[in-house]
Every structure is written in structure tokens, then in C-alpha cells.
N, C-alpha and C positions, 0 to 999 in steps of 0.2 A: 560534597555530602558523603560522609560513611556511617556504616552501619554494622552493629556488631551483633548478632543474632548468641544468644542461649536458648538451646534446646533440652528439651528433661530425656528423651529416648538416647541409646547409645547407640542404636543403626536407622533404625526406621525414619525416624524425626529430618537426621541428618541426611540421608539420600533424599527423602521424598521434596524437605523445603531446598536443596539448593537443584533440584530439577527442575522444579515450582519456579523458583525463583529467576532462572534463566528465560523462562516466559515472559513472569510477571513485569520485570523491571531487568530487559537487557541490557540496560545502560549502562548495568552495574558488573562491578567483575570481580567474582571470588578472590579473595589473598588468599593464600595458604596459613600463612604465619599474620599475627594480629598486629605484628607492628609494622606492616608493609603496606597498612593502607595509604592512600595519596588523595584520589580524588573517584570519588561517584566508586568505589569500591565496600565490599561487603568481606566480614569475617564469621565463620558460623561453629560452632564447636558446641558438640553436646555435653551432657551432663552425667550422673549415672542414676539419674532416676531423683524419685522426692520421698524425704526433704533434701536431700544432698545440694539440689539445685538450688536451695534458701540457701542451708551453713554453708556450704562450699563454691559452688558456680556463681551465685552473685558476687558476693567480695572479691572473688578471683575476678569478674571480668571488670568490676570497678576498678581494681589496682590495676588491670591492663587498659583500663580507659584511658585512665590518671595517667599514667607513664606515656602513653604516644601522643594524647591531646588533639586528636584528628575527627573521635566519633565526635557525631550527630544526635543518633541513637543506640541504646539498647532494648532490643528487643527478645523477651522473655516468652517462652515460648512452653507450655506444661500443660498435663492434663488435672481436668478436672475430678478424675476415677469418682468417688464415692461423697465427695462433694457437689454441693451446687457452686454453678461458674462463681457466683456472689461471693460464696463462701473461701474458693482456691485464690481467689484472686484478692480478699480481704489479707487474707493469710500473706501473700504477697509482700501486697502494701506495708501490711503491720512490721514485717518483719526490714522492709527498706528503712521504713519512716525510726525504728529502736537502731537500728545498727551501721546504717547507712548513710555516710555524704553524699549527695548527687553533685556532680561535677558540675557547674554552671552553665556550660554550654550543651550537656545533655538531655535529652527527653526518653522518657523510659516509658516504651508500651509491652500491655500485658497479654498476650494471646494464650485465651485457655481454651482448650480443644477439648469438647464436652461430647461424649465423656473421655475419648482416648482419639488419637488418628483415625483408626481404624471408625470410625464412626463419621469421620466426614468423608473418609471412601465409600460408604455406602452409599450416599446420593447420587451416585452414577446410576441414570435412567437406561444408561443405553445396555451395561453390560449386566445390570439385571432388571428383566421385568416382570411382577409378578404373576403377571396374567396372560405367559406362555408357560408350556410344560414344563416342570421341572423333574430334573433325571434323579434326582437323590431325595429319600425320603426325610433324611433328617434337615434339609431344606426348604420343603416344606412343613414340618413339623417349628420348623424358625419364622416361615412365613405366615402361619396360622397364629401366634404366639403375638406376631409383630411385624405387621408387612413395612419393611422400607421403604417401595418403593411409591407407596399410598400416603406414607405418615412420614414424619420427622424423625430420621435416625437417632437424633440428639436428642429426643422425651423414650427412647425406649428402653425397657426396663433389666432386668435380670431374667435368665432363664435357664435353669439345670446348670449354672456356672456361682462361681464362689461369690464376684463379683459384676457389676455391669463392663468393664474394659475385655474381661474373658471370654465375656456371649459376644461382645460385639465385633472383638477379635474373629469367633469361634465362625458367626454370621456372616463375615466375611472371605475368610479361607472356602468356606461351602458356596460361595457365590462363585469365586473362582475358579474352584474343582466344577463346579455346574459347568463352564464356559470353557474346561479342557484347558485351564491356566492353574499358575500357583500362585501364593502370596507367602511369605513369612516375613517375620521382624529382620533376618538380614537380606530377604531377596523381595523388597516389596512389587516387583514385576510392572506390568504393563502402569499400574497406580503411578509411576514418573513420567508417562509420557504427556505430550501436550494436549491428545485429544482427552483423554482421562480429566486432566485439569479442567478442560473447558466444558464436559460436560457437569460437573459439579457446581462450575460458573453459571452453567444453564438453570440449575436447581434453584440457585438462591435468588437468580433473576425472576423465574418463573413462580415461585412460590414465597413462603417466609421461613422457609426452612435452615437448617443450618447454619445458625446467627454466629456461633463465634467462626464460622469457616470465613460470615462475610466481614466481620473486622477485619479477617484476615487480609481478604480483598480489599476492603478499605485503604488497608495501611500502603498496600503494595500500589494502588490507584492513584491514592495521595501525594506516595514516595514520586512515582512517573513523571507524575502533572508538574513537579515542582523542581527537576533533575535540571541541571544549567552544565 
């Protein structure tokens, strides 16, 4: 079994799932290059953002499907930004189903991360809680606004930002300044490690929160169960 990941981010996407990834499903082992997969290996290469990832990243990794004949899956990986999941993931489809042969032997899953990464990192309970002090006002003025760690990251809204991807972006860099860490798009920090993943595991176990994180989980649970 292989699997060939497109992701829509050009740093974040790609550090965060193949760290993820070496938890999720260690069975599996990164290629560098896409035609070097064999057996229970994975290929992940990002995109430069959307649409690019429709006209560009799909046909591109179709024709590299086509050519090695070894995937399983491709898995599509994008944010939902200013969209509902319904709606990015419609967009998707539409655009496979006008432009696209699916290789016979492949199955194509849709992971939309709603509204951006940066929004299922906020379900870590452990490294923010709202109901110890917080050292920075505009932290609180975020937590007032839209507590995470009470609500569903993935329903919250805009605030003093252009878009939802920007607050929730913005929401999270201050969680981490709160905890004496950093975050950015090219150093997404501590967010790769394994305890970081598992507490977000704990979230969706624990509550109903963070549904396309748990596709996420899904895919990757499914992928395990079924590795020969």
C-alpha cells in the first residue's frame, strides 16, 4: 500500500503531517522522490496555496500516479479559509469529476482543515487553558471574543483580522508567546511533537469537537488497521 499526500501550505502543512505522520502510521516510510515508492511507503509534497492546488497540484500528482502505478491513495489535503468544509470540498470534487481520470486503482480522500491548520492546533487542552492566568492582554481580549478551550475552534469566527485563517493563525502564535514558545508558518515548534498530537487526540475523543482533524484520524486509523 502507498500513499501519495498533497498538501495546500508550502511549510506548515508539510512539516506538521509528515511528523503527525510518523506517529500515526509508522509502518509507513517517507520516499523523498514519488517514484520511489515500493511497499507501505508514503510521498507528501505541498502545493502553493488554492486554487493552485485544483489547476496545478492535482493533475500534477495524477500524472505522477499514472507514471509509477504503485499509489493506493491520494490524499488532498486544503484549507477550508472562508468556505464551509461542504462548500471546499464540493469545489474539489467538481473540479476532479470536469478534468480528471481517476486511475482505477486509486481512491481519492478529501481532508479540509477548517478553517486553516492553525485551527486544529488550538484544541490542545494542555498547552492552553482558559481558566489559568493569562500573561498577555491581547490573549485575553481572544479569549473573551472566543474561548477555545470551552468551544470548538473549528465554529469560531473572525476578529480584528481580514479573515478567519488570520485570527486563528493570530490566536495561536499568542497562545504560544503565553507559554514562553514560538509558532510560525516556517517553525511550527513544539505542534510536531508527539505529545502535542495526542493531546488533540484527546479532544476529539473527549468531545465532538474538531471533525475534519477526526477524518483526519480516521484515515490514518483505517490506513494502520489494514497495513500487510
Amino acid at each position: 500500500m502507498n500513499i501519495y499526500f498533497l498538501v495546500e501550505g508550502r511549510s506548515t502543512e508539510k512539516k506538521l503531517y509528515t511528523a503527525w505522520l510518523t506517529y500515526l502510521i509508522p509502518e509507513f516510510k517517507r520516499v523523498d522522490f514519488y517514484d520511489q515508492v515500493n511497499h507501505n511507503n508514503y510521498f507528501l509534497i505541498s502545493s502553493t496555496g488554492y486554487p493552485s492546488i485544483l489547476n496545478d497540484g492535482i493533475p500534477n500528482a495524477i500524472d505522477k500516479i499514472q507514471e509509477v502505478s504503485k499509489y493506493n491513495y491520494l490524499v488532498i489535503c486544503l484549507d477550508a479559509d472562508e468556505d464551509t468544509v461542504e462548500e471546499r470540498e464540493q469545489y474539489v470534487n467538481d473540479f476532479i469529476t470536469k478534468h480528471i481520470t481517476i486511475p482505477a486503482q486509486l481512491e481519492i480522500v478529501i481532508i479540509i482543515q477548517n478553517r486553516c491548520i492553525e485551527t486544529w492546533l488550538l484544541g490542545n487542552r494542555t498547552i492552553f487553558n482558559s481558566k489559568q492566568p493569562l500573561q498577555q492582554r491581547l490573549l485575553a481580549d481572544y479569549v473573551q471574543h472566543y474561548d477555545v478551550y470551552e468551544n470548538d475552534p473549528e465554529l469560531m469566527g473572525r476578529f480584528n483580522c481580514r479573515n478567519h485563517a488570520d485570527f486563528h493563525f493570530a490566536y495561536l502564535k499568542s497562545i504560544f508567546k503565553d507559554k514562553g514558545l514560538s509558532y510560525s508558518k516556517r517553525f511550527p515548534g513544539v505542534a510536531q511533537e508527539q505529545y502535542y498530537l495526542n493531546e488533540l487526540k484527546k479532544r476529539i475523543d473527549k468531545t465532538e469537537h474538531l471533525k475534519t482533524f477526526q477524518k483526519f484520524i480516521n484515515f490514518c486509523d483505517n490506513i494502520r488497521q489494514n497495513v500487510r
